[in-house]
C-alpha positions in Angstrom: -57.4 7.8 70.6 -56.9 10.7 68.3 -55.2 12.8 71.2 -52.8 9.7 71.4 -52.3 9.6 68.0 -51.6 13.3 67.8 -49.1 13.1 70.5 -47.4 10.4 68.9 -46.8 12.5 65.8 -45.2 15.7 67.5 -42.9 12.9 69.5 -41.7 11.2 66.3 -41.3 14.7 64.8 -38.9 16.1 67.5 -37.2 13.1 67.9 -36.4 12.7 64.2 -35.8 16.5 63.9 -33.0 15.9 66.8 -31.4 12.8 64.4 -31.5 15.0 61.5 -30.4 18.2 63.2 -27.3 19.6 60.4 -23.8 20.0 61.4 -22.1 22.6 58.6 -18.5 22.5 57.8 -17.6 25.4 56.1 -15.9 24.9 52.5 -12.9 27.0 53.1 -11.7 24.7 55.7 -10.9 22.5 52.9 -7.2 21.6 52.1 -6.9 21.2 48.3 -4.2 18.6 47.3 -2.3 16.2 44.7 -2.9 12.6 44.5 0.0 12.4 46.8 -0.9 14.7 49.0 1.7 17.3 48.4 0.7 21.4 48.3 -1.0 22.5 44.8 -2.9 25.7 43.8 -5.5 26.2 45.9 -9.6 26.4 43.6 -10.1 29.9 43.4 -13.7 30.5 45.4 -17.1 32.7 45.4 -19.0 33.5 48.2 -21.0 30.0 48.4 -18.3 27.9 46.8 -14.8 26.5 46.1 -14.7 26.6 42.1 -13.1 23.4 41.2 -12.0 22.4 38.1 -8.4 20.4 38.3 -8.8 16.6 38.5 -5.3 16.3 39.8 -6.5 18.2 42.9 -8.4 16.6 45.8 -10.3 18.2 48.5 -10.1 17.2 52.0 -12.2 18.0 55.2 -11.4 16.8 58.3 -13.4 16.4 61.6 -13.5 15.2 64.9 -16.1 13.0 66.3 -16.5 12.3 70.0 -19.9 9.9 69.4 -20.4 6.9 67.3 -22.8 5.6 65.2 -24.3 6.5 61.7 -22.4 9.5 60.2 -24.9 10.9 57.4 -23.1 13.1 54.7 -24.7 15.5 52.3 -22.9 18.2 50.1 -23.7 21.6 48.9 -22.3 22.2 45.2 -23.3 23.9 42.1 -22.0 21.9 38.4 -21.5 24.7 36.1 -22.2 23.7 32.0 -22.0 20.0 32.8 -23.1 17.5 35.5 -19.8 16.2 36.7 -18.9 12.6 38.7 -17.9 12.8 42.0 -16.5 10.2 44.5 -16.4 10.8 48.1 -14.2 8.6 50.5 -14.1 8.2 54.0 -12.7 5.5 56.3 -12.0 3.3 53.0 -15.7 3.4 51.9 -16.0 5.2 48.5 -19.1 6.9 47.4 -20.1 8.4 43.8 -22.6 10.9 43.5 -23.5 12.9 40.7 -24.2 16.7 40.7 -26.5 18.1 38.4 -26.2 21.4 36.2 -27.3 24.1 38.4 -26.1 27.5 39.0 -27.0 28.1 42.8 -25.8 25.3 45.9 -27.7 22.3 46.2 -27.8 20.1 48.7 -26.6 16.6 47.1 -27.2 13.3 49.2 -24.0 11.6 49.2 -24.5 8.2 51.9 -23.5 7.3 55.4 -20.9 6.1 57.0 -20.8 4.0 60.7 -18.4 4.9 63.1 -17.4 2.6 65.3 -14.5 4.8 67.4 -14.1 8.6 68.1 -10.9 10.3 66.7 -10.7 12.7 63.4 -11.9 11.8 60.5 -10.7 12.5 57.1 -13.2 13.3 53.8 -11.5 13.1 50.6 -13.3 14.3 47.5 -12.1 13.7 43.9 -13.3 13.5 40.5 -11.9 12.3 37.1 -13.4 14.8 35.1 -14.3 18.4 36.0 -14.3 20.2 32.7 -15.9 22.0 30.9 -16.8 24.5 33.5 -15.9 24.0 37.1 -17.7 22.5 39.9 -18.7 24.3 42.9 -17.8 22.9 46.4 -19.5 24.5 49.5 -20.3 23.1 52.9 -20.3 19.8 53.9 -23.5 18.8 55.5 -23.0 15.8 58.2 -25.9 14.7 60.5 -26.6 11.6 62.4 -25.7 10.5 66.0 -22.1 10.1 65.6 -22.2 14.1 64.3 -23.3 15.1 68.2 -20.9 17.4 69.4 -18.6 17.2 66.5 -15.5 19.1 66.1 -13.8 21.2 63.8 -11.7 24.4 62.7 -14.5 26.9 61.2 -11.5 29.4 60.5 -10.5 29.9 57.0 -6.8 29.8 58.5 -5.6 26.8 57.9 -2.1 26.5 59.5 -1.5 23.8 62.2 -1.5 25.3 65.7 2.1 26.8 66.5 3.4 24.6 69.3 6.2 25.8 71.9 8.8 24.3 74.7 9.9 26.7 77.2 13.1 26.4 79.3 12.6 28.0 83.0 16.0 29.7 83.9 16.7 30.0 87.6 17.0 34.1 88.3 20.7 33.1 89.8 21.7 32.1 86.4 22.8 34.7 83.7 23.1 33.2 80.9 25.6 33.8 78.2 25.4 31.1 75.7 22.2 28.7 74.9 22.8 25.6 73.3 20.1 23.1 71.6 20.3 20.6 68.9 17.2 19.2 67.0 16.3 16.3 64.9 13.6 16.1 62.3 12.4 12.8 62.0 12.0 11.1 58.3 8.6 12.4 56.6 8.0 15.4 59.1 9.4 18.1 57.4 7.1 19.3 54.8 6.9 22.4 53.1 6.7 25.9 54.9 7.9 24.3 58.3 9.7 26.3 61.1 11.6 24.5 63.3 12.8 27.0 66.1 16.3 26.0 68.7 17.3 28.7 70.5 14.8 31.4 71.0 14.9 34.0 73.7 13.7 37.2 74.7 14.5 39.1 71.6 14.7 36.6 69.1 14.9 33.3 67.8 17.1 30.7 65.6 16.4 27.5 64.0 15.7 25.7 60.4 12.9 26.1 57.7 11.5 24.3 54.7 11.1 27.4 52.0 10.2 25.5 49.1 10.9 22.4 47.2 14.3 23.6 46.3 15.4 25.7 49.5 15.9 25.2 53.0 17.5 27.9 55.3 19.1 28.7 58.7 17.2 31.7 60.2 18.7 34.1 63.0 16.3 37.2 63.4 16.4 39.2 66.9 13.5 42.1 67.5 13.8 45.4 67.7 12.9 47.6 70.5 9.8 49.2 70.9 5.9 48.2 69.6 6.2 48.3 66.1 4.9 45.5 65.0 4.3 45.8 60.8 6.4 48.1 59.5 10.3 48.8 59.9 10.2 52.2 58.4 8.5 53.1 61.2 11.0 52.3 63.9 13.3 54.8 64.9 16.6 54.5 64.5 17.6 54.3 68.5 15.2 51.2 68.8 16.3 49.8 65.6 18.7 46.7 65.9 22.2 47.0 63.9 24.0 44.1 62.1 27.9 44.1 63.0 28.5 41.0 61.3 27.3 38.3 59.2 28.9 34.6 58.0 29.8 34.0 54.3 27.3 33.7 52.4 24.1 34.7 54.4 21.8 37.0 53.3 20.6 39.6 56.0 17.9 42.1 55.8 14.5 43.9 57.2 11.3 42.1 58.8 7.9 43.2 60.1 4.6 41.3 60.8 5.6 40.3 63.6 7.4 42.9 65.5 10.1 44.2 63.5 14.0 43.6 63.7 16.8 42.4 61.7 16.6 39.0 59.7 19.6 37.0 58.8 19.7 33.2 56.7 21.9 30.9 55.3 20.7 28.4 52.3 21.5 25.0 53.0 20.1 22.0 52.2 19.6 20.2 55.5 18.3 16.9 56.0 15.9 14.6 57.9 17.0 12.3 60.0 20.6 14.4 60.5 21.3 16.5 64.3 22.4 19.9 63.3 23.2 21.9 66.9 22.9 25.8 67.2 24.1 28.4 69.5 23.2 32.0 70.7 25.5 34.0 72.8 25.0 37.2 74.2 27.4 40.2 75.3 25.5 42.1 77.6 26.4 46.5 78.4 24.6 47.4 81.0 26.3 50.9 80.7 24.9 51.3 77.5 22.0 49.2 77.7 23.1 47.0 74.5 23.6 43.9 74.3 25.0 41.7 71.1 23.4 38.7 70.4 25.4 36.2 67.9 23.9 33.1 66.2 26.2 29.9 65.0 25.1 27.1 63.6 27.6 24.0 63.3 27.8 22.5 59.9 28.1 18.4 60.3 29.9 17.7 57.3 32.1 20.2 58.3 32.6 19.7 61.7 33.0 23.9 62.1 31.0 26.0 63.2 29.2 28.7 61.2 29.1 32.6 62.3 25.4 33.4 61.4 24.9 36.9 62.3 25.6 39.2 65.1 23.3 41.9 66.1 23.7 44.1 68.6 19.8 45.2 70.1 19.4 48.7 72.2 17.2 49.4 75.4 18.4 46.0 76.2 21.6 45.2 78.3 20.5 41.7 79.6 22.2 38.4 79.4 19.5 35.4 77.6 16.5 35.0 78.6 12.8 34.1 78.5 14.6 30.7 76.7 12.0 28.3 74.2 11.9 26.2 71.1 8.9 26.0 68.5 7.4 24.3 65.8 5.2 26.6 63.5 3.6 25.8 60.0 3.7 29.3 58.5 1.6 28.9 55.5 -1.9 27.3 55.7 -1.9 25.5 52.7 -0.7 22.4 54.2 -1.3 22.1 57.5 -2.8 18.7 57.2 0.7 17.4 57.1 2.4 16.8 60.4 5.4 18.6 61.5 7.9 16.7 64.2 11.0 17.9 65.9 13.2 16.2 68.5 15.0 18.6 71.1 18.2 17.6 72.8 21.2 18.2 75.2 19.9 21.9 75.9 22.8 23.9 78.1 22.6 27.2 79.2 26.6 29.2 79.6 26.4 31.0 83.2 28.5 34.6 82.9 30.4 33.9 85.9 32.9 31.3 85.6 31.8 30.3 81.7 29.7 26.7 83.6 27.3 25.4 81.4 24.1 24.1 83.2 22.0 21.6 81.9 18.4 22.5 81.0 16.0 19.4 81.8 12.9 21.0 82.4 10.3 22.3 79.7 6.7 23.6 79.9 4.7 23.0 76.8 2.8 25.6 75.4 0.7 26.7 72.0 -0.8 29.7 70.6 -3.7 31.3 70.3 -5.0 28.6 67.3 -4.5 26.1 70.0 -5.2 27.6 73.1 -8.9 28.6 71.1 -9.6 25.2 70.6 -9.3 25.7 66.6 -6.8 23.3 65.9 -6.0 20.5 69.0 -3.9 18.2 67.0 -0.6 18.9 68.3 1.8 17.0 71.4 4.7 16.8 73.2 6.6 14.7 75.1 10.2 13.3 76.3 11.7 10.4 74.1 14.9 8.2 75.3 17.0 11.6 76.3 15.3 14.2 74.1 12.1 16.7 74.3 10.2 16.2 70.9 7.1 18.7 69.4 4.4 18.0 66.9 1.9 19.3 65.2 -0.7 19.3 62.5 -1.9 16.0 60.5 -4.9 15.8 62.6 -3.5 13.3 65.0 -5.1 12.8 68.3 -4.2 15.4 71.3 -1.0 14.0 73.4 -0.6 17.1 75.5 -2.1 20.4 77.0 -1.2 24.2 77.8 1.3 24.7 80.3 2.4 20.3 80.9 6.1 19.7 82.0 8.4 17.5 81.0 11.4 16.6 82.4 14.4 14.9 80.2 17.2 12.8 81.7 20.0 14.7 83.0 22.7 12.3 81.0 23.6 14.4 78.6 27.7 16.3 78.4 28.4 19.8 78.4 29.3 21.1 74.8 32.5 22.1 74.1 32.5 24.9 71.3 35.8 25.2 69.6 35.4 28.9 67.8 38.9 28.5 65.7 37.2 25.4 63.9 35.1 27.8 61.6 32.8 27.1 58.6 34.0 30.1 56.4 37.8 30.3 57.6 38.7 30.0 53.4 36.6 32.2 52.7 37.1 34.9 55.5 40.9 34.5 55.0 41.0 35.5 51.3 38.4 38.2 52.0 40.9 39.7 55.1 44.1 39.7 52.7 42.0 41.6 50.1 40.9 44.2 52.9 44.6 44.8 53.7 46.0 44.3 50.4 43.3 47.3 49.3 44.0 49.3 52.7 48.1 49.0 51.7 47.4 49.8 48.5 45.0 53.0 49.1 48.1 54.4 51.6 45.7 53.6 54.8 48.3 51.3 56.1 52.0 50.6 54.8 53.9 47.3 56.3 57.5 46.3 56.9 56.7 42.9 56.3 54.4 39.5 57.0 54.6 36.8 59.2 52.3 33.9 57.7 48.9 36.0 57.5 49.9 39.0 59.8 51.2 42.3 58.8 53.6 44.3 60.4 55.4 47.5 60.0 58.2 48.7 61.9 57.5 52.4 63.4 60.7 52.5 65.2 63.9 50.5 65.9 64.7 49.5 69.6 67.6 48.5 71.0 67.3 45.3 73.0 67.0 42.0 72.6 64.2 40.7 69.9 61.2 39.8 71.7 60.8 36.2 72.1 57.2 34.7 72.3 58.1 33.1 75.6 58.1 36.2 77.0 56.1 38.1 79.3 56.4 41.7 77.7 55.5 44.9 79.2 53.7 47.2 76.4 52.2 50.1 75.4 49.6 49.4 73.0 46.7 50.6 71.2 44.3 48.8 69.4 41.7 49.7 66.5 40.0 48.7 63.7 41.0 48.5 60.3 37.6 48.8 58.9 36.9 52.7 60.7 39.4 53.0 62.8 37.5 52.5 65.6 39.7 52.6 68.9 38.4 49.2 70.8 41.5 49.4 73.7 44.8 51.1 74.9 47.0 51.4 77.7 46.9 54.8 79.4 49.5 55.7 81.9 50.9 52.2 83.0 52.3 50.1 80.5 50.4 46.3 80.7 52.3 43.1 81.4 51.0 40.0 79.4 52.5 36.4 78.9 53.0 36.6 75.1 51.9 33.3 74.6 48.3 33.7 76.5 47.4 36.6 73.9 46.1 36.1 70.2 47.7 34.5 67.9 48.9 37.6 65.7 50.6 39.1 68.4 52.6 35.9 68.8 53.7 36.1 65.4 54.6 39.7 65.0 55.8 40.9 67.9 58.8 38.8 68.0 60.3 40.8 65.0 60.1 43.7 67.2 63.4 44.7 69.5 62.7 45.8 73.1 62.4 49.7 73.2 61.1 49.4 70.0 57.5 50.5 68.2 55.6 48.1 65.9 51.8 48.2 64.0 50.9 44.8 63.2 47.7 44.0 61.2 46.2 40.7 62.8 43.6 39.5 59.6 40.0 37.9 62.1 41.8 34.3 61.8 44.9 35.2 64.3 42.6 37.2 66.1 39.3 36.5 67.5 37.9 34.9 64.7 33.7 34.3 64.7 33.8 34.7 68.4 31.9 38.1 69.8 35.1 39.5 71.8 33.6 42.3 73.2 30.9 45.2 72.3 33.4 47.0 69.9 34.9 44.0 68.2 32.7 42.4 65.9 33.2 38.9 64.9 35.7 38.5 61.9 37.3 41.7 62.3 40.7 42.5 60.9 42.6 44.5 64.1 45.8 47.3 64.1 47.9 47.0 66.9 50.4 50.0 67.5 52.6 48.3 70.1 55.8 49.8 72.4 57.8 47.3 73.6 58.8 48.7 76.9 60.5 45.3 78.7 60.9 41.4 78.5 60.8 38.7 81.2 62.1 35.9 80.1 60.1 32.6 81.5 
C-alpha cells in the first residue's frame, strides 16, 4: 500500500509539473501604444524590465495558440516607490492585479483565461496611475494546456515581416518600361509603411508613410558593387550618377542596404486613391550603362511626373528581376496591418515598343518570415488585382514561393510623355537658363518663335523652309548645359519629314531660307520633354541645334 501510495505521488507530481510547465514571452516583444492604438514613445528598459511610467501608454503582447483550453497568466514586474494598479485584458475579460513595492522581478499571479479556438491572441496591459516612480514590466509568464506549443516572435525586432510579389519575365522579353498601379485600402496605411510598384534588379519605386505630416514618392536604384553601409566607400566607377530629377524632388545618398542614389517627392497621397508608376530603362551595352527613369502620374493632374533618372554602370541590361513589396520599416508599430492592392502590371518589349501583360506572381517574404518570427502576412488575387498584407497579427493566408495568377482583362497603358506634371515649372526654369546663357554671351539669338530661340548664322538664298517639307540638313546637335555633342551628320547630309521631328525644329526652321545656316535653342518642352531620349540626353534638357539647310522637297 505504501509503494502504491508513493507511486501515486511521483505520478501526480509529473503530471502537474507538465500542466504547470512556463511558457516565457520576453518583455521587449512588447508594442507600447496610445489608447487608440497609434505609435508613442516607447518605456525606456533595464535588463529585467520595461520601465513604465505613462498612463496614456498601453502595453501589448501578442501570441499564437495552436491548443485550447485554460490559458494561465502570470507577470514578472518590479513597483518602484509605490505599489501601482494594473488591469490586464485579454479576449474581453479584464483582470486587476496589484504589484507590490519591490525592487527585483516578481512573479505576480494575474488569472486565467479559456480558449475556446486557436488563432493569436492579444494581451493588453494598462494602468491609471503609474507615478510616482515607474513600474517595471518583464516577461509574461503563460502556462496551461492551451500554452502547449505556443507561438511567438522572441526577437526584440519588432517590424512586421517584409512581404514580396515577384513577376517572372520570359528570357524572350527585354523589357523597357514596367508599369504597376497600387491601391491602399482605407485604414492600412499606418505610419513608417513602404509600399513598393515597380522594383527591379537595381532598384525599386513606390509610396511611404514618413510621419503624421509627410508622405513621399521614392525612386532609389543601387549602385554597383558590395558596398552595402557606407557610400563613401564606393568608388566612383561603381557609383550611380543622377542626370535628372522632377521639380521639386529632393535627391541624395543612401546606404544600409547597399548603397546608391535616393530620389523623393512629398506628396500627400491618399487611401483609397490608384496612383500608377513607371520605370523605363535605356540600356548601352557598349558602355555597359544603362539609364533607369522613374515617373509617377499625379491623378489630380492627370500628367505625369519625371521622378528621377539615373544612369547605373557595370550594367547595360534592359529590366529585370521585376517585384512589388510591402515593408514596415520601423518596429514600433508593426502590430498594425499594412495592405496594398496591385493592378494592371505591363511590361514594354524593346523591339517593337509591345507592352505584355504580367499575370503571373510568386509570393515571397524575408528572412523575418521565412524564420518563422513573424507569420502574419498573405496574399492573394482580388476581382482583377494581386493584393499583399502584412503585420496586425492576422492569421497566415499564404506561404513562400505560392502563385497567383490575375485575370488577363486588363488594357495596355498608354503614356502620353508631353502631358507633364512640372511643364510650368520646367518652362520658366528653361527661359531663365537661356535668358542667363544670352545674357553671359554663351549664346546670342536672331529671334523667337513661341518658346524657341533662333539665331541666324548665315542667309540662304532659296525658298523659306516650309514645315511640310522634307529637308535635307546638315546639323549638329548639343547641349546647352555643357555643350555636350549628343548627334551630327558627318559626310552625307540627312533627309527628314519636318513635321515627324520635335517640335522646335518645326518652329524654327521655317525662318530659315534654303542654303542657309541657323542655331535654334529648343527649351525641354519642344524637345523631348521628361522622356529619356537616349544615353546623352537627359530628360528636360534644353538642346542647340546648328542646322544647314541644304534642300526642300515639297510634299
Amino acid at each position: 500500500m505504501r509503494r502504491f501510495l508513493i507511486l501515486l505521488l511521483i505520478l501526480v507530481i509529473i503530471t502537474d509539473g507538465k500542466a504547470q510547465s512556463k511558457v516565457l514571452v520576453p518583455f521587449h516583444t512588447a508594442y507600447a501604444t496610445g489608447w487608440n492604438a497609434h505609435k508613442v514613445n516607447r518605456p525606456s528598459a533595464r535588463k529585467d524590465a520595461l520601465l513604465w511610467s505613462d498612463t496614456a501608454t498601453q502595453l501589448r503582447f501578442f501570441v499564437h495558440n495552436s491548443k485550447t483550453g485554460a490559458l494561465h497568466i502570470a507577470l514578472n514586474a518590479v513597483s518602484l516607490r509605490t505599489a501601482k494598479q494594473l488591469t490586464v485584458e485579454v479576449r474581453g475579460k479584464k483582470m486587476n492585479i496589484t504589484v507590490p513595492i519591490n525592487t527585483l522581478t516578481k512573479e505576480i499571479k494575474i488569472g486565467t483565461v479559456q480558449l475556446t479556438d486557436t488563432g493569436f491572441v492579444e494581451l493588453v496591459l494598462s494602468s491609471k496611475k503609474l507615478l510616482p516612480g515607474a513600474l517595471g514590466i518583464g516577461n509574461l509568464v503563460l502556462s496551461g494546456p492551451a500554452s502547449e506549443g505556443l507561438r511567438f516572435n522572441t526577437k526584440e525586432r519588432l517590424n512586421a515581416a517584409s512581404v514580396h510579389l515577384r513577376y517572372p519575365l520570359a528570357d524572350s522579353i527585354k523589357a523597357i518600361g514596367f508599369y504597376n498601379e497600387i491601391t491602399i485600402p482605407q485604414g492600412y496605411d499606418p505610419l513608417y509603411s513602404y509600399y513598393m510598384a515597380t522594383g527591379f534588379s537595381r532598384g525599386y519605386f513606390g509610396i511611404q508613410v514618413n510621419s503624421e505630416k509627410e508622405r513621399r514618392v521614392i525612386f532609389s536604384v543601387w549602385d554597383a558593387g558590395n558596398e552595402a553601409v557606407d557610400r563613401g566607400k564606393v568608388a566612383d566607377s561603381n557609383k550611380v550618377k543622377l542626370l535628372a530629377k522632377g521639380d521639386a524632388v529632393v535627391t541624395n545618398d543612401f546606404g544600409n542596404e547597399g548603397t546608391g542614389g535616393h530620389s523623393h517627392w512629398v506628396y500627400n497621397w491618399k487611401a483609397g486613391e490608384t496612383y500608377r508608376f513607371l520605370v523605363t530603362a535605356l540600356a548601352d551595352s557598349a558602355s555597359q550603362t544603362t539609364i533607369y527613369t522613374g515617373y509617377f502620374f499625379v491623378p489630380e493632374l492627370q500628367r505625369w511626373k519625371l521622378i528621377a533618372a539615373f544612369r547605373t554602370p557595370k550594367d547595360g541590361n534592359t529590366l529585370n528581376k521585376l517585384y512589388s513589396f510591402n515593408e514596415n520599416f520601423s518596429g514600433e508599430n508593426g502590430h498594425l496591418q499594412r495592405r496594398a492592392l496591385f493592378g494592371n502590371q505591363w511590361v514594354q518589349q524593346q523591339r517593337g515598343g509591345r507592352w505584355v501583360a504580367l499575370t503571373d506572381a510568386i509570393f515571397t517574404t524575408d528572412a523575418t518570415g521565412r524564420s518563422g518570427d513573424r507569420f502574419d502576412y498573405g496574399a492573394g488575387v482580388t476581382n482583377e488585382q494581386l493584393y499583399l498584407w502584412n503585420g496586425g497579427f492576422k492569421e497566415q493566408e499564404a506561404t513562400h514561393n505560392d502563385q497567383f495568377k490575375r485575370p488577363n482583362t486588363t488594357k495596355a497603358p498608354v503614356i502620353d510623355y508631353t502631358k507633364d506634371a512640372d511643364s510650368l515649372a520646367q518652362a520658366r526654369k528653361d527661359i531663365q537658363e537661356i535668358t542667363d546663357a544670352v545674357k553671359s554671351g554663351k549664346i546670342d539669338t536672331t529671334g523667337r518663335v513661341e518658346s524657341v530661340y533662333y539665331h541666324i548664322l548665315q542667309q540662304g538664298t532659296g525658298e523659306y523652309v516650309s514645315e511640310t517639307d522634307t529637308v535635307t540638313v546638315h546639323y549638329k546637335g548639343t547641349l546647352l548645359t555643357d555643350g555636350t555633342v549628343f548627334d551630327q551628320t558627318r559626310d552625307k547630309p540627312a533627309v527628314f519629314p519636318l513635321r515627324r521631328l520635335i517640335r522646335g525644329w518645326q518652329l524654327a526652321l521655317p525662318k530659315c531660307r534654303v542654303g542657309g545656316k541657323v542655331r535654334v535653342i529648343i527649351p525641354s518642352a519642344q524637345a523631348y520633354g521628361i522622356r529619356t531620349r537616349s544615353k546623352d540626353i537627359p530628360p528636360n534638357s534644353i538642346l542647340v541645334f546648328d542646322i544647314e539647310v541644304v534642300a526642300t522637297k515639297k510634299m
